[in-house]
Each structure stands twice: as structure tokens, then as C-alpha cells.
SEROLO-72817 format. One line per 4 residues: their letters; for each residue y, z, x of C-alpha. Coordinates in nm, 2 decimals. Example, Ala and Ser with C-alpha at 12.3 -4.5 7.8 and 13.67 -1.06 7.14 Angstrom:
// SEROLO-72817
AS> -0.45,0.78,1.23 | -0.11,0.71,1.37
This chain:
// SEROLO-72817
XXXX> 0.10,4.85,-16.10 | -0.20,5.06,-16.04 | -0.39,5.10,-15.71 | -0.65,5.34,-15.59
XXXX> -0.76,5.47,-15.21 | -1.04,5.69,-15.25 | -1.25,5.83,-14.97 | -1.58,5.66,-14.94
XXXX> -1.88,5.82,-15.14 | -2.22,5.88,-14.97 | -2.43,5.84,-15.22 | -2.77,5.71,-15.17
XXXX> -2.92,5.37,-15.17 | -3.00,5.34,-15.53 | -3.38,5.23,-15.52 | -3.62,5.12,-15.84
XXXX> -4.00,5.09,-15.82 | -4.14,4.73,-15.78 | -4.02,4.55,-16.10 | -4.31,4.44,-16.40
XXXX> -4.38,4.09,-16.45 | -4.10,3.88,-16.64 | -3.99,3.51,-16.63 | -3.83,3.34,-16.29
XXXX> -3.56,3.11,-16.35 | -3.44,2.93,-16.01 | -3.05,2.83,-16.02 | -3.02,2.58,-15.75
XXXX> -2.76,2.32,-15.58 | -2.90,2.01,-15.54 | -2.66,1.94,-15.25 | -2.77,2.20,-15.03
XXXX> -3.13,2.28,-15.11 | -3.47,2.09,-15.08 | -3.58,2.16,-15.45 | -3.99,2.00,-15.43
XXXX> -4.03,2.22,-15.12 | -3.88,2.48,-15.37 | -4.14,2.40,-15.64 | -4.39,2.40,-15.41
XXXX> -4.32,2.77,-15.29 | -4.26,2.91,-15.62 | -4.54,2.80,-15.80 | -4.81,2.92,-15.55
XXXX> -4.64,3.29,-15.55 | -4.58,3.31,-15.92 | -4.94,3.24,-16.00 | -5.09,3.48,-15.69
XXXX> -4.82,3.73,-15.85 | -4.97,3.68,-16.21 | -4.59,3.54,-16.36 | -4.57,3.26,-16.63
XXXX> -4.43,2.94,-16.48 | -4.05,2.92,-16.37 | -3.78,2.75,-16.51 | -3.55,2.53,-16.31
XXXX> -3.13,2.53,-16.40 | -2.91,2.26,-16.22 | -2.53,2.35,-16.03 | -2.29,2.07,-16.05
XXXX> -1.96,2.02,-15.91 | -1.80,2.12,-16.21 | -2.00,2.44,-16.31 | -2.11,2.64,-15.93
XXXX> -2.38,2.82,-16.14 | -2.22,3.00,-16.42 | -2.37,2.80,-16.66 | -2.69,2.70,-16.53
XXXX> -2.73,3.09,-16.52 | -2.61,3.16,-16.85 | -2.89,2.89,-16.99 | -3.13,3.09,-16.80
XXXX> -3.07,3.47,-16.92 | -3.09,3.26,-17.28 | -3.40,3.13,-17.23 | -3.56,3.50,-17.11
XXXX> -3.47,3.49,-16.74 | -3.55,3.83,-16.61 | -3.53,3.73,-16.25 | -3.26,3.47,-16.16
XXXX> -3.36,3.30,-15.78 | -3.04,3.16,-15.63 | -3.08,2.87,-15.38 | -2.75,2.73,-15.27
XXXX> -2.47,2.84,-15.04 | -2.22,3.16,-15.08 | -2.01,2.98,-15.35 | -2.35,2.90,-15.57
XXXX> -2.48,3.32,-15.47 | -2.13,3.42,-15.61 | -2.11,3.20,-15.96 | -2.44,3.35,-16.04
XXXX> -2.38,3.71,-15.97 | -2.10,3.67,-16.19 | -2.29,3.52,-16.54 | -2.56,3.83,-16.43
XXXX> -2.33,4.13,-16.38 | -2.37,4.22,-16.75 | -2.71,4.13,-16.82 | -3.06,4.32,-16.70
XXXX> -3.15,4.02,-16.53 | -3.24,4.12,-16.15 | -3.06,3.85,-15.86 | -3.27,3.74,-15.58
XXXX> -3.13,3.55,-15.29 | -3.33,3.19,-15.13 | -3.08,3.16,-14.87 | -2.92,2.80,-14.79
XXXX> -2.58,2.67,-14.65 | -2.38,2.78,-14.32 | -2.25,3.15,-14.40 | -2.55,3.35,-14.61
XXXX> -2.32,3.64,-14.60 | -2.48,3.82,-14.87 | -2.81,3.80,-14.75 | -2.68,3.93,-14.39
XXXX> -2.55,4.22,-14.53 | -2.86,4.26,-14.70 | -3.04,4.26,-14.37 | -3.26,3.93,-14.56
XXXX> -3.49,3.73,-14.34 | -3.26,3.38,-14.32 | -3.43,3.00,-14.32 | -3.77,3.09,-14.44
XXXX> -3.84,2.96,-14.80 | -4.22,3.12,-14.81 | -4.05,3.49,-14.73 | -3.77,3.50,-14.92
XXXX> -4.01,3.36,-15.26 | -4.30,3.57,-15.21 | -4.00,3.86,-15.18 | -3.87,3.73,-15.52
XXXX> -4.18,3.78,-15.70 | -4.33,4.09,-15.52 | -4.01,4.30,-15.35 | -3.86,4.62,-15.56
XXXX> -3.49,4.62,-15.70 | -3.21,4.76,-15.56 | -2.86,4.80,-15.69 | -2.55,4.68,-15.51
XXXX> -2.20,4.70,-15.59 | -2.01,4.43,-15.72 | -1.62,4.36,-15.71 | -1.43,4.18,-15.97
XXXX> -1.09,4.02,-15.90 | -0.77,3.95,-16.19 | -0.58,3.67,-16.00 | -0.19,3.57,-16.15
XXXX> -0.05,3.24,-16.08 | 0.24,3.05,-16.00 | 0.25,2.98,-16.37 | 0.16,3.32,-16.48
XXXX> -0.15,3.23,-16.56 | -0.49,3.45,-16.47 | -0.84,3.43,-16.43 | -1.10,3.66,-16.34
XXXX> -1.37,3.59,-16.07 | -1.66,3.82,-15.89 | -1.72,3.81,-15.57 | -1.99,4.03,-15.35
XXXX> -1.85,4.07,-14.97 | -1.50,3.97,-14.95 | -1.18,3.87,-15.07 | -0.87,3.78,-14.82
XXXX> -0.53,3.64,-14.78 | -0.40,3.55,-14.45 | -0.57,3.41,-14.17 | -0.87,3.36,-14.33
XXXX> -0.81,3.23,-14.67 | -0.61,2.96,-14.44 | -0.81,2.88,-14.23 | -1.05,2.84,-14.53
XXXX> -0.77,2.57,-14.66 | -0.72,2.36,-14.35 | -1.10,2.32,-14.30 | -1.24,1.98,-14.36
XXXX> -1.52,1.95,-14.64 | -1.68,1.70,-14.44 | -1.68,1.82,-14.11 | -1.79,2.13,-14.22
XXXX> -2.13,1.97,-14.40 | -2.16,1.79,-14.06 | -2.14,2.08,-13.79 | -2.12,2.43,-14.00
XXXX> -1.89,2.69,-13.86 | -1.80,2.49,-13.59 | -1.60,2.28,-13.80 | -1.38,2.63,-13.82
XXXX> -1.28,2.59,-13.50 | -0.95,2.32,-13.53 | -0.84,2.53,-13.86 | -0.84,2.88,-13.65
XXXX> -0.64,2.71,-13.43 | -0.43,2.57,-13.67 | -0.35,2.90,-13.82 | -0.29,3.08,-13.51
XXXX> 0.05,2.84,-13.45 | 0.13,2.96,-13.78 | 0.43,3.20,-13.73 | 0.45,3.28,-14.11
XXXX> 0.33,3.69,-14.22 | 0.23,3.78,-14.56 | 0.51,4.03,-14.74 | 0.37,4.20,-15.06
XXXX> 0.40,4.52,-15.20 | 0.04,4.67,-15.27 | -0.08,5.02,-15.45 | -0.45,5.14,-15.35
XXXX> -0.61,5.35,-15.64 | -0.35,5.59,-15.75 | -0.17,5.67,-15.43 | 0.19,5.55,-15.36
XXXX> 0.27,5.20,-15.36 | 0.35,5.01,-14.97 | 0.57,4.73,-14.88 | 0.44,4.54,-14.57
XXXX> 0.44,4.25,-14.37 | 0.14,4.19,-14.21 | -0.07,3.87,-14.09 | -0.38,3.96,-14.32
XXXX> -0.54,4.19,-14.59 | -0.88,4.18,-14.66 | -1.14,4.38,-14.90 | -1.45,4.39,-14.81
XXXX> -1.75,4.49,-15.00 | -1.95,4.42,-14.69 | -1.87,4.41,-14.32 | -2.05,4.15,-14.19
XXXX> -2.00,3.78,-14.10 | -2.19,3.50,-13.92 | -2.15,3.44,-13.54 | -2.25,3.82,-13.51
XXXX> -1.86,3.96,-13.66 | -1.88,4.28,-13.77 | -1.53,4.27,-13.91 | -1.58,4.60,-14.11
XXXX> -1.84,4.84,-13.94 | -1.82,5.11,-14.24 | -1.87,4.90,-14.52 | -2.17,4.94,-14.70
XXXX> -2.27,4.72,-15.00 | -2.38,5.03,-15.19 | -2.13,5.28,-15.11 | -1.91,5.30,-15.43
XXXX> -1.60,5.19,-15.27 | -1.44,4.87,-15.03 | -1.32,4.88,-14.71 | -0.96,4.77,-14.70
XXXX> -0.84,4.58,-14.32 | -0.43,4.50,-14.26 | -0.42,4.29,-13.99 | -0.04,4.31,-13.83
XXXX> -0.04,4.22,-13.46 | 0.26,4.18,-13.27 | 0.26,3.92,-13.04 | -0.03,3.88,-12.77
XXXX> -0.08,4.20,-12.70 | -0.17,4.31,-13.05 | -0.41,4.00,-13.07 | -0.61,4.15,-12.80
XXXX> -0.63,4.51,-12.94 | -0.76,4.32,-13.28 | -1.04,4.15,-13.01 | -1.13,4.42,-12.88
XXXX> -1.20,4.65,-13.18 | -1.32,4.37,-13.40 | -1.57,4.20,-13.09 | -1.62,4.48,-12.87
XXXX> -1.61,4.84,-13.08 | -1.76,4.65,-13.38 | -1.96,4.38,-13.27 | -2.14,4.59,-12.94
XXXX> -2.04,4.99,-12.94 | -2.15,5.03,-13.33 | -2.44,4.86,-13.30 | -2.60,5.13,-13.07
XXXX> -2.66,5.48,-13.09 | -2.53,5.53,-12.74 | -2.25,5.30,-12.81 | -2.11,5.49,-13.14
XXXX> -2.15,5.83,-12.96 | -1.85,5.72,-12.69 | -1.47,5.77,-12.82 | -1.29,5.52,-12.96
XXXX> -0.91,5.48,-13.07 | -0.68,5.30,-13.35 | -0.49,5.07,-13.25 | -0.14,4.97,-13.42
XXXX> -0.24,4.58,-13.54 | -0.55,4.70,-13.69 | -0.59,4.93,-14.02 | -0.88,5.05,-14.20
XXXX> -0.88,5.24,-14.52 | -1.15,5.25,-14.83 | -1.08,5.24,-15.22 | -1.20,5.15,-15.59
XXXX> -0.94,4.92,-15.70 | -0.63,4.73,-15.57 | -0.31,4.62,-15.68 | -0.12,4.33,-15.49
XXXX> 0.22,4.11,-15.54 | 0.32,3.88,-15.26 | 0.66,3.79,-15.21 | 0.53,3.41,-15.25
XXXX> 0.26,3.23,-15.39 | -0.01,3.30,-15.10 | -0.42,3.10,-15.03 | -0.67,3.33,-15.13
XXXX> -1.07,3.32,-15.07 | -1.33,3.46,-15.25 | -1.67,3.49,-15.05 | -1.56,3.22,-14.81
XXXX> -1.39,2.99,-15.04 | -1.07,2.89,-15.14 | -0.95,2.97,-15.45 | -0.60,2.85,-15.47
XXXX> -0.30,3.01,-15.42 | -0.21,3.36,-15.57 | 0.11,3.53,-15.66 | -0.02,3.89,-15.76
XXXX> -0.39,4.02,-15.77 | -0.59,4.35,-15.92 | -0.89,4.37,-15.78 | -1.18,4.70,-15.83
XXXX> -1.52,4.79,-15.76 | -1.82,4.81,-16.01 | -2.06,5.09,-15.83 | -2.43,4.95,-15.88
XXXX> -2.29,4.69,-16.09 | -2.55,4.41,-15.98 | -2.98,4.46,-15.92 | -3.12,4.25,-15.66
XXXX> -3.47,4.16,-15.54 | -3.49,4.26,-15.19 | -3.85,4.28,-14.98 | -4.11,4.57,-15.07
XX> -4.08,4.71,-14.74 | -3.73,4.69,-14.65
């Protein structure tokens, strides 16, 4: 088992010039978007932006946007517009990491977390299109994940901010589909509580790049190609979608005093001191249920088969991962003068 724990590069943001005309495709989910208001948008900025007329490429319940996308790069796609939620964002980046097609983001659904990171205007269809068609390009990193299963089967997914087990990927589990259509991230709520009476830890052994492998028990572990979430969390202040490495979090809190120490530095430190300059300038400390540490690739084997997320949804239940980084791995359309 190979893992890898690099110190973060600083390399800068990797910007291109405003792209040349090509041919829009928009991937959308018909569940979660308003597709004639859409239409509507796109076709008044591809013709004021001189582009031949976009082609439209349906999600379904049984393929997220994998192969919608796919038909698009076949049919001369060089700009892919996503409009859907985080799962539909994620399917997409996946069928584009190995093409030249450029990703740009409509935003739609509850969590948006790429977009946050991102720093994307949110809930405004005439921005984020006119961006699509007249923004510049900018590469991002991209993570991929090898999961193994209770059978011994694996399969390989992408994701862009996230992966977790723990608390998260559980509380992912419990939440209820329908509630959650009905009343967003509130309908969080009852499954947080339900995983905070859960008394059970994770126990795995892990490696991080090609340092020495660790045997813990801990609550959580979470990668992180970005750092933010919605309600204002900055669960990983450091992470930077285009830094060349993810942030790695172990959450192991003892009791109720290690809960508040994992408040504090999550909703205090992260979420108020960081955010300002006179806020990061006073000290700050670790603290014993909290880790941090950065690397290009992960190794992981639970003791048990264990729920795992992938950008905010559940993907089953894992018994071993290997998870890296692809620096710069993904172009996205982001506005001219961001």
C-alpha cells in the first residue's frame, strides 16, 4: 500500500487568455433546473458572443451526466455548461478530465460547493451564461478515487472538493431524499443528530504519499480538494483548488470537551479569524481532536466495510480506498474579471 504526504506547493493560479469561439453543449438535470429559462439565456449570449447554436444533452437517474457528456465531446463540444446539483457537476467533470473540452458551472441544487470554492456568483442564470461564453479558462485540480468493496470489487470515481468517511458520509446516509428536496440543508439537521448518538469510530490503517503507514481510530477522515461548505463552513482554511495537493482532516474527539475544540477551530478560527487580515495575524493553537496535514495520493483500509461520500453523496460503503490528485487536471470557465 502506497501513500504520499507532501508539503503543499505554491504554485500559481494557472490562467489562459479568453478562450476562441467553439461549440456550447449544456448537460443538464431535468429535476433540478428550469431548462426554457436555460434556452432562453443561452441563445441570446451565444449569438451577442458570435458562437454557433448549443446543443442540449439530458441526465437521468441512471446515467448523472457521464453519458450525456460523452455524447457531447462526440458531437464537437468544446465548452460543456453543467446545470444540475453537485452530483450532476461531478459526473461531468469526470467524462471531461481527459478531453480539451473547458467545464463551466450554471449552478443549481442546495450545496454548489464547487462554484463556492470557485468564489462563482450563485442563483443568477444571466451571469453565470454570459460568463460561459465570454469568461477566460482556468485550470483546477481534480482528484480521482479507486474504491474496493465488500466483494472485492472496485470502481473508479472523480470527485472535485471532497471525499469522507465518518460523520459526514453518515450523515449523508441517514438523510431523507425527500426531505431534503423539500427544505435543503435543513433536512441535515435530524441525520447530524443521528450520527452524533453514534458511539461507533472508524479503525483503518492509512499511508499518505510515501511516508510511514498509521493505524488510528478516529471519528472522521476527510480529503479535501477545497475547504469550503455551505452555511458559511470553512472546514479546511488552506485548501486551495489549485494548489497541487489535498488537505487531509482526522477528526478524533474524546468526549465533549474534544467536540468543543473541533467547534471552535472549525466555526470560530476557520469560519471568523481567517477570514480577516486582522483575524489571521492573532495566534492560534492545535488542538488534539483535530488534524490537518496536505498530500498527492492516499491509501486507506478500514477494519470494516465503512459509508463513503463523494462531493456530498453517498456512495456506498467501502472496505479500502486509493485516492490521488491530478494537478490542473480539469479547465474551467470562470468570469473575465475574476
Amino acid at each position: 500500500m502506497t501513500v504520499d504526504v507532501g508539503s503543499p506547493a505554491t504554485e500559481p493560479e494557472s490562467e489562459k487568455p479568453r478562450a476562441p469561439i467553439g461549440q456550447a453543449a449544456v448537460v443538464y438535470n431535468p429535476i433540478k433546473v428550469d431548462i426554457d429559462a436555460i434556452k432562453a439565456a443561452v441563445s441570446r449570449e451565444e449569438k451577442a458572443a458570435g458562437w454557433p447554436e448549443t446543443l442540449y444533452f439530458e441526465t437521468s437517474a441512471e446515467d448523472p451526466g457521464q453519458g450525456p457528456t460523452k455524447q457531447a465531446l462526440d458531437a464537437g463540444a468544446t465548452l460543456v455548461i453543467v446545470a444540475g446539483g453537485d452530483g450532476t457537476v461531478r459526473a461531468v467533470a469526470e467524462a471531461i478530465r481527459n478531453s480539451d473540452a473547458t467545464l463551466a458551472l450554471l449552478p443549481s441544487g442546495t450545496g454548489n460547493l464547487l462554484a463556492r470554492n470557485l468564489k462563482l456568483t450563485l442563483n443568477d442564470l444571466d451571469h453565470s451564461i454570459n460568463s460561459a461564453f465570454t469568461g477566460r479558462d482556468r485550470d483546477i485540480d481534480i482528484a480521482q478515487i479507486k474504491i474496493r468493496r465488500a466483494d472485492d470489487s472496485v470502481d473508479e470515481h472523480s470527485y472535485l472538493v471532497m471525499a469522507g468517511l465518518g460523520i459526514d458520509a453518515k450523515m449523508i446516509a441517514n438523510t431523507d431524499d425527500d426531505l431534503k428536496k423539500k427544505a435543503g440543508w435543513l433536512a441535515y439537521v435530524q441525520a447530524i443528530l443521528m450520527v452524533f448518538r453514534d458511539k461507533e469510530t472508524l479503525r483503518f490503517r492509512y499511508q499518505l504519499d510515501d511516508h510511514s503507514q498509521h493505524n488510528v481510530r478516529v471519528h472522521s477522515i476527510m480529503i479535501g480538494n477545497c475547504g469550503s461548505l455551505p452555511a458559511n463552513i470553512l472546514l479546511m482554511p488552506d485548501a486551495a483548488v489549485d494548489d497541487g495537493v489535498f488537505d487531509v482532516l482526522l477528526l478524533k474527539p474524546k468526549g465533549v470537551w474534544g467536540w468543543l475544540q473541533i467547534f471552535g477551530k472549525v466555526f470560530w478560527e476557520n469560519g471568523v479569524l481567517s477570514r480577516t487580515k486582522a483575524g489571521r495575524s492573532l495566534p492560534t493553537k492545535e488542538v488534539d481532536a483535530l488534524t490537518y496535514t496536505t498530500g498527492k495520493k492516499l491509501s486507506l483500509r478500514l477494519s470494516r466495510p465503512e459509508e463513503i461520500e463523494l462531493d456530498g453523496d453517498g456512495f456506498g460503503k467501502a472496505t479500502a480506498f486509493r485516492t490521488w490528485l491530478e494537478p490542473g487536471g480539469l479547465t474551467v470557465r470562470v468570469p473575465a474579471d475574476s
